[in-house]
N, C-alpha and C positions, 0 to 999 in steps of 0.2 A: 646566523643560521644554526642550528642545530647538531652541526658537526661535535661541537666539543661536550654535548648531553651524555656521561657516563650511565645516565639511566634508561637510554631508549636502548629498545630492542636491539639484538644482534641481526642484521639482516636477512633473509633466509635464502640457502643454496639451494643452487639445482642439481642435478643427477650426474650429470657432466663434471659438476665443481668438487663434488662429492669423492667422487672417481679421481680428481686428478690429485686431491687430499690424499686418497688413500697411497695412492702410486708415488705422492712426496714422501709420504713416509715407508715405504720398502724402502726406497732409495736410501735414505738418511741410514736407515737399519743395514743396508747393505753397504752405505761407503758413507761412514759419518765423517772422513775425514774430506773427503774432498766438496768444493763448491760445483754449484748446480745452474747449467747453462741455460738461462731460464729458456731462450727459444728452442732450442734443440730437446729439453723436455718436452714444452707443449705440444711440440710436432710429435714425438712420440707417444706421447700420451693419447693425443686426437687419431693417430694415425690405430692404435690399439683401441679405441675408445670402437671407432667405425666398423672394426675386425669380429668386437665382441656380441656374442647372440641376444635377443632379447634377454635368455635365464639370465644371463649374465650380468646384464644391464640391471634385471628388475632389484637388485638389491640394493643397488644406490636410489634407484625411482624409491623406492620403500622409506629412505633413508631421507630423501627431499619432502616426502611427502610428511614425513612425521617433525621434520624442520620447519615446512608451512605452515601445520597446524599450532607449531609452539612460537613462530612469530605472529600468527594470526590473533592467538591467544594471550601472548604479551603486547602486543597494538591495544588491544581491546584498552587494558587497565594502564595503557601509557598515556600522562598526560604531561604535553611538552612543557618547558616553563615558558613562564610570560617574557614577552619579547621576544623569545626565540621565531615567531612569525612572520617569516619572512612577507606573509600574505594579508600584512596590513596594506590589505588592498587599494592598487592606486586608483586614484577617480579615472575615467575616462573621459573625463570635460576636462580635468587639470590643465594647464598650458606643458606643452612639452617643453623641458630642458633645451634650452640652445644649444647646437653643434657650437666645437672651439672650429679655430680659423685651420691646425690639424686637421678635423675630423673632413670638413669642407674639401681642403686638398683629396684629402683623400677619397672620398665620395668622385670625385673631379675624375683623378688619376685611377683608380682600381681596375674599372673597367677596361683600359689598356693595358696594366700589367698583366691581368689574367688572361687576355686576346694572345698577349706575346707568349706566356708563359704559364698557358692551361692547366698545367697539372700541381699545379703551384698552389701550397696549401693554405687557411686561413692565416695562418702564425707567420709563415714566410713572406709571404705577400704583404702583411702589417710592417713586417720587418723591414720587406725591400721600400715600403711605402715611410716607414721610420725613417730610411737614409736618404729616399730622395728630402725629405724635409729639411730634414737638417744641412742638405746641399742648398737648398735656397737660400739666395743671397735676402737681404731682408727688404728690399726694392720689392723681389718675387713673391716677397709673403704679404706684402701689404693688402693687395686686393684681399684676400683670402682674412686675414686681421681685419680689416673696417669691413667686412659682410660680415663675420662672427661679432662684431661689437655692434652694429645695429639690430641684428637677430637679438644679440643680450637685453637690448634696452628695452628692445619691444617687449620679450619676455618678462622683464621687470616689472611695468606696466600690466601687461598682464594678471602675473600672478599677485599682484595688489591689489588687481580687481576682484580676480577670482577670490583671493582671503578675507576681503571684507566682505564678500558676497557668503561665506561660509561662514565668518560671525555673527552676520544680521540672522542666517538661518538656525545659526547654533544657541543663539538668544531666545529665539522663539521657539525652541524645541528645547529648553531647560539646560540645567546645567550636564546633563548625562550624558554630551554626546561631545567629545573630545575632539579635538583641533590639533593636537599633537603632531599625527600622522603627516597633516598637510602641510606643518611649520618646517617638517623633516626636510623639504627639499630645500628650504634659504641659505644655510649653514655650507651647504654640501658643493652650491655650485663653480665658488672661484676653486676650490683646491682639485673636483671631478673634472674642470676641464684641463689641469695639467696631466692626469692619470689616464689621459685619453689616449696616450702612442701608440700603445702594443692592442687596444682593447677596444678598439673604435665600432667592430663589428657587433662583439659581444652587446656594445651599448645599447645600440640599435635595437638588440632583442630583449634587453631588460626594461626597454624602456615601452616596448609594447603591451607586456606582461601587464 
């Protein structure tokens, strides 16, 4: 992804972000020596931000606004490098990736942790769904292991079919039109389904993308 590009734009602030900029540094100016509670700032800052009049406002509005034209304006002549693409866009025929015998459990169990314990976040819930895992005995994982390995096989299958179906087509539309992209998922799948513990939901939504 694009995170580590020293040459794309600086992102552009809002009016608010501007404000809370300015009010970090009185701070700093007024007690360079001591550290800054970040929450007990922000509350003061939003708390002042809310108190102050439009005039007051308009000079940071002023201030975002000539920040969007100079991101607007460096977007223009930004051009990302190659590969950085996260939007080599996946086919929508592709075969989806197999769920691991993990992901399954969890799909299984989710819906009753979050009944018991509503408020319970995605990360936590992964988590609590991480330990019942690793409490199963390995009797208890089996089912869940032989549905993820004939899901696997089928997929295999599959995307074998589907890649020669992409050859034959890439044959006859010349050599310009690259197969790369689609070879990207072969490599990827024994090692993505161990990185699946913590991440299982996120997957779900990459993989609709």
């Amino acid at each position: 992804m694009g995170k580590g590009d020293p040459n794309k734009p600086r992102g552009k602030m809002s009016s608010y972000a501007f404000f809370v900029q300015t009010c970090r540094e009185e701070h700093k100016k007024k007690h360079p020596d001591s550290s800054v509670n970040f929450a007990e700032f922000s509350k003061k800052c939003s708390e002042r931000w809310k108190t102050m009049s439009a005039k007051e406002k308009s000079k940071f509005e002023d201030m975002a606004k000539n920040d969007k034209a100079r991101y607007d304006r460096e977007m223009k002549n930004y051009v990302p490098p190659k590969g950085d693409k996260k939007g080599k866009k996946k086919d929508p025929n592709a075969p989806k990736r197999p769920p691991s015998a993990f992901f399954l459990f969890c799909s299984e169990h989710r819906p009753k942790i979050k009944s018991e314990h509503p408020g319970l976040s995605i990360g936590d819930t992964a988590k609590k769904l991480g330990e019942m895992w690793s409490e199963q005995s390995a009797k208890d994982k089996q089912p869940y292991e032989q549905k993820a390995a004939k899901l696997k096989e089928k997929y295999e299958k599959d995307i074998a079919a589907y890649r020669a179906k992409g050859k034959s087509e890439a044959g006859k539309k010349g050599p310009g039109r690259p197969t790369g992209s689609k070879k990207k998922n072969e490599p990827e799948d024994e090692e993505e389904e161990e990185e699946e513990d913590d991440e299982d939901e996120e997957e779900e939504e990459e993989d609709e993308e």
